[in-house]
N, C-alpha and C positions, 0 to 999 in steps of 0.2 A: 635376819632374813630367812625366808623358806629356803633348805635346800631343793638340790636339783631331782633327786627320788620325790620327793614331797610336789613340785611343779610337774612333773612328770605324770604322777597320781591325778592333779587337778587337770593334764590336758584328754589322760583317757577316759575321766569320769564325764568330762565336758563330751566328747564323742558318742559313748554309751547313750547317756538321756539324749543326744542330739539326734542319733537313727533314732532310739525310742519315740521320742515325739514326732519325728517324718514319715517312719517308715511303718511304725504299728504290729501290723499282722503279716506286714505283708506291699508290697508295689504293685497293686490291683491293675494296673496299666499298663506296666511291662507284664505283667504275668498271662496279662489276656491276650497282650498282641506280639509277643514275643517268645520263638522257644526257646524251652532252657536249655537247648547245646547252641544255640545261636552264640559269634564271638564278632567285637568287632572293636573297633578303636574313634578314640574321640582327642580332641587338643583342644588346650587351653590358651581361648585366642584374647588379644589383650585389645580392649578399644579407647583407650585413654591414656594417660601416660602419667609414670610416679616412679616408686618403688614396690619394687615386687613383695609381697611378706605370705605367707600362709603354705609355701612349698613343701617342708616338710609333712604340715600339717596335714595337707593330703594327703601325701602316701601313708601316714598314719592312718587316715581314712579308709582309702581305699584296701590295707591290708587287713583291717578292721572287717570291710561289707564281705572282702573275697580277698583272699591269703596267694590266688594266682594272678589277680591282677598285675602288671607290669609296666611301670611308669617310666621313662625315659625321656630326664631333663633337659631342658635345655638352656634355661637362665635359670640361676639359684635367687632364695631370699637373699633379699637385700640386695638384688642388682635394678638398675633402672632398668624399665623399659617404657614404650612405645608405641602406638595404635599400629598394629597389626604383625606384634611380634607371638611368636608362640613359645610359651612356657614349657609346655612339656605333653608328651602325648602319653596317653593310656590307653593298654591293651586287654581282651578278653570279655570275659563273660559280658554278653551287651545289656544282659538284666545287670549286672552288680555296677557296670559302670551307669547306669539313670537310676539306681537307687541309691550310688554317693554323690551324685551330680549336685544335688542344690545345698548339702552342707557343703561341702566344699566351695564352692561358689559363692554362697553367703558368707564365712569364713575366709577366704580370701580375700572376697570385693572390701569384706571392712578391718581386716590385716593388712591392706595395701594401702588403704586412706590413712591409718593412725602410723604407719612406717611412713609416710609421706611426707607428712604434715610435723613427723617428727625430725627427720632429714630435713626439711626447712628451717625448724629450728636450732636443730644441729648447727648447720653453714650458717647460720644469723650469729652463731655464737664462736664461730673458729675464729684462733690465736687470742683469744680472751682467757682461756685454762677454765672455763666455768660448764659445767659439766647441767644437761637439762632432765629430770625426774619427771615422772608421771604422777596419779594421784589413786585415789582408790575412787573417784568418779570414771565409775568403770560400767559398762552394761552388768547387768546381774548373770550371774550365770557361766560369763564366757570370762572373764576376769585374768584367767591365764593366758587365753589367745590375746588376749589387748595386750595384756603386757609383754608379753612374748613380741607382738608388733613392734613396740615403741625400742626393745633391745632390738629389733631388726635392723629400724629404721637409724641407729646408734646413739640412743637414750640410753638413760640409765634407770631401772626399777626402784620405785620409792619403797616402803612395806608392802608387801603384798596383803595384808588385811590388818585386824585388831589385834591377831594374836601372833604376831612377830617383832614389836617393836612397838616402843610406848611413847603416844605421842601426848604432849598434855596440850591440849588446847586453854582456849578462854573459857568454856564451860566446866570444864575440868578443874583448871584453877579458882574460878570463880565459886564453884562447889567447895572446893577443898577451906578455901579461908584465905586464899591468893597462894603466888609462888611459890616464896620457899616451903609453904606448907606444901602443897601437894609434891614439891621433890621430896622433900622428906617421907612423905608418903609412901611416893614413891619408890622410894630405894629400899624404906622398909619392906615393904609387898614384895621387894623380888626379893629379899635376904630370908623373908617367912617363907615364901614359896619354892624358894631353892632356881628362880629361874636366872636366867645371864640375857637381859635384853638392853639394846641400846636406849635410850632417853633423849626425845628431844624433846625441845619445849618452846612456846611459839611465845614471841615477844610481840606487844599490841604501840610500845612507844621506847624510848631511848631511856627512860629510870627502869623500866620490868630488865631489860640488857643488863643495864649495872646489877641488879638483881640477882637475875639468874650467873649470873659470874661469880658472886660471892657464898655457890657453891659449887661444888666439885663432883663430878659424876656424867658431868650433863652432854654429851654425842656430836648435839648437834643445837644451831639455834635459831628457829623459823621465825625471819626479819618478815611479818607481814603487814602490808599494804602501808610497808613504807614510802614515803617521798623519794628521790634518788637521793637529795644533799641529808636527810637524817639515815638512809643506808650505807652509804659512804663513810658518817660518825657510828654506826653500829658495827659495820666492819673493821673500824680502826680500835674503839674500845673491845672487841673481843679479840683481836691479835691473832695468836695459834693457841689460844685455851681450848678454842671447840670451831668444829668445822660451822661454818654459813650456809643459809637459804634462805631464797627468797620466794615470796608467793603473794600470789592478791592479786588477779585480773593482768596478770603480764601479756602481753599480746607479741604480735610478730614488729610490728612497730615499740615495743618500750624492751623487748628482753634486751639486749644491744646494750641500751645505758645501763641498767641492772645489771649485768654482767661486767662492765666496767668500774663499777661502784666495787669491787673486787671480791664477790659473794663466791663460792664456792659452787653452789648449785644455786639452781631455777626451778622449781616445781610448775607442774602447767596441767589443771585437769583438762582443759583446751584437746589436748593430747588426744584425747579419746571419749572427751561427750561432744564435739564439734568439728567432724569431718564427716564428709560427702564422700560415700561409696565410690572405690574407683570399678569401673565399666567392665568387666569380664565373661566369655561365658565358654563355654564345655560344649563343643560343635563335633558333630559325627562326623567322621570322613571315610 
C-alpha cells in the first residue's frame, strides 16, 4: 500500500491542478466587484443529511488559495450531520474565500456521499468481523479524495492503484497460461525487480481455490461472483492460509449474507461510482 507521504503528495497535487483548472489567471468576478482589502466570512451550511467527510480537506484548500484565511470547526470528518447544521466558518480575504468556494464544495458534496454510503455499509456489516474495501473505480483524478472518503466514512482502502499491489485477475491469468503460472510469474517479477508487494489472485470457481492454495505466497483470495453456499465452501477450504474477499455486484441488500459466509473482506466499487452528491453550500454571512 502507498504510504501516508506518498497520499499526502496525491492530495496536494489533486488541489494544485484543481485551482489550476477554476481559477486560471485569475477570479475575474471577485476581482471586478470586490476590493482586495475587503474581509469577510462565509459557513458551511449543510442541507441534507449523512456523514460529514472533506473537512480537512478544506483547510488544506483554503490555506492553499490564502495562508490567513481562518477556519473554525465545528463538526469534524466523519461526524453525522443534518439539514441545517453548520460545519465550520471561514474567515478573511472575501476574494480568497469565492475563489476556493467551489473546489471545496464540489470535494465535499462528493466526500460526504462516498463517507455515507460507506457508513451504510459499515452498519449492514457490524458484529460480523468483515471489514468493507473500496475499488479503484474511482473518478479520474481525485482518486485520493474518494479514498480518503471511504476511510472517513470507516472503510477500509483496497490498493490505491497498479503499482502497490499485484492483483492477478482473469485476464492476467488467462494471458499467463492459467494460475499457477502467472503466480509463478509472478513471484518471479518481484524476486528480478527487488520489489516486496502483496499478491492476490481472484478465484472465478471452487477448483481455481484449490488451486491457488497449492501455492504459497498468495495475500489474499478474491472469491468473486460467487453464490453464498460455494462462498461458504471457499472460505472453509482456504482456512487461515490467506485472508478472504469477496466481490461481484454486492449491494446493500446481499453484503449481510456475504459477510456471514465468514469472508474476511467485501470489496464494493458501489462505494464511489454510485452515490448522489450530498447538498452543501458556502453562504456569506
Amino acid at each position: 500500500m502507498i504510504t501516508q507521504d506518498q497520499f499526502n503528495k496525491e492530495v496536494e497535487l489533486i488541489i494544485v491542478n484543481a485551482i489550476r483548472e477554476d481559477v486560471g489567471d485569475g477570479d475575474h468576478s471577485s476581482l471586478a466587484c470586490i476590493p482586495a482589502d475587503a474581509n469577510g466570512k462565509a459557513k458551511l451550511l449543510v442541507k441534507d443529511e449523512g456523514i460529514i467527510a472533506g473537512v480537512e480537506l478544506a483547510k488544506k484548500v483554503f490555506a492553499y488559495i490564502d495562508k490567513d484565511l481562518k477556519v473554525e470547526t465545528l463538526i469534524a470528518d466523519g461526524k453525522p450531520v443534518k439539514y441545517g447544521d453548520i460545519v465550520f466558518y471561514v474567515e478573511g480575504s472575501s476574494q480568497s474565500i469565492l475563489k476556493a468556494e467551489r473546489l471545496v464544495l464540489n470535494a465535499m458534496q462528493r466526500m460526504s456521499a462516498i463517507a455515507t454510503k460507506t457508513k451504510e455499509f459499515v452498519n449492514l456489516l457490524e458484529g460480523t468481523g468483515t471489514k468493507v474495501l473500496d475499488t479503484r473505480k474511482t473518478t479520474p483524478g481525485i482518486r485520493a479524495l474518494e479514498k480518503w472518503a471511504v476511510k472517513i466514512g470507516g472503510g477500509e482502502n483496497h490498493r490505491f492503484a497498479l503499482y502497490d499491489m499485484i492483483m492477478l485477475k482473469d485476464n492476467h491469468i488467462d494471458f499467463a497460461g492459467g494460475i499457477t503460472k502467472a503466480i509463478e510469474k509472478t513471484k518471479q517479477y518481484l524476486k528480478d525487480t527487488n520489489r516486496d508487494l502483496e499478491i492476490i489472485v481472484e478465484a472465478r470457481n471452487l477448483d481455481e481455490i484449490k488451486e491457488i492454495l497449492k501455492t504459497e505466497g498468495v495475500y489474499r483470495i478474491l472469491i468473486d461472483n460467487f453464490n453464498y453456499e460455494d462462498t461458504k465452501k471457499a472460505v472453509s477450504l482456504i482456512g487461515n492460509q490467506c485472508l478472504t474477499e469477496s466481490s461481484g455486484g454486492i449491494t446493500e441488500e446481499t453484503i449481510r449474507n456475504y459477510a456471514e459466509c465468514g469472508v474476511d473482506y467485501i470489496s464494493s466499487g458501489a462505494l464511489t461510482h454510485s452515490v448522489y452528491n450530498m447538498d452543501l453550500s458556502l453562504k456569506a454571512i
